[in-house]
N, C-alpha and C positions, 0 to 999 in steps of 0.2 A: 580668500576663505578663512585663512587663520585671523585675519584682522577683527572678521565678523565674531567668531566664534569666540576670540580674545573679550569681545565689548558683551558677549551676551554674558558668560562668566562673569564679567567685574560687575556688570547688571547685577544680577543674581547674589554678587556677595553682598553688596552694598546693601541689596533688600535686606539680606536675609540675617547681618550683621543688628545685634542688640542693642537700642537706642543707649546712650552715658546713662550713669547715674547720676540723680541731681546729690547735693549735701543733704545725708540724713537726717543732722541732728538740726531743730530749730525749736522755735521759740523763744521768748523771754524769761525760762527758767534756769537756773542754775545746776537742777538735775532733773535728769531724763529716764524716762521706765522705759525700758527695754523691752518689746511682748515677742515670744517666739510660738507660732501659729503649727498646727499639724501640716499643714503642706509644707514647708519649709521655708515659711517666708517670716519677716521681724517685721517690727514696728517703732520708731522712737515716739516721746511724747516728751517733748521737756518742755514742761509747763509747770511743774513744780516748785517749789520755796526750800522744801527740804527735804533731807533725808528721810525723817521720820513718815512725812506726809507718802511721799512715792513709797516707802517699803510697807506702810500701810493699804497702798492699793493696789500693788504688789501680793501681796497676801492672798494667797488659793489659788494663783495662776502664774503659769510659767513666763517669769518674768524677773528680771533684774533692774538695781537703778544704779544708775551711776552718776558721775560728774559731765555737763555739760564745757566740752572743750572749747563752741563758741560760744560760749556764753558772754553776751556782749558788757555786762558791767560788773566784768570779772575783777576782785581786785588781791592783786599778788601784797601780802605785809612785806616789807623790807626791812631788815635790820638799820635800827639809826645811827646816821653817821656821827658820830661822836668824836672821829681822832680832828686832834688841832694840824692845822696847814702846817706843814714845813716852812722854817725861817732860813732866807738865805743868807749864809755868811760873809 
């Protein structure tokens, strides 16, 4: 009897357990607008080029933009290497 009643419970949780979340952010933009809804739910959108574009459409609604973290042709500047190689003595 407890075997049973073991499997109908893990039944039950497994139903009733909330599917994953997929990754929020996509697109091919660089920044993403953020919408936040009266039920309590968001939205990304990053489809944007820039900043000014998203804070533009942004404007009158609650919403923020930000930096897209996978933005896939992200590109970091480096400081350039400039020192000369060490000579061995």
């Amino acid at each position: 009897m407890r075997i049973l009643a073991l499997a109908v419970l893990t039944m039950i949780a497994g139903l009733m357990s909330a599917p994953a979340q997929a990754q929020r952010y996509g697109g091919n933009g660089p920044v993403c607008l953020h919408k936040y809804y009266w039920n309590g739910g968001d939205s990304y959108d990053c489809s944007y080029t820039s900043m000014a574009q998203c804070a533009a459409t942004a404007s009158g609604l609650a919403a923020t933009c930000g930096i897209n973290p996978y933005y896939a042709n992200a590109h970091v500047p480096r400081e350039p290497d400039n020192r000369r190689p060490r000579r061995a003595y």
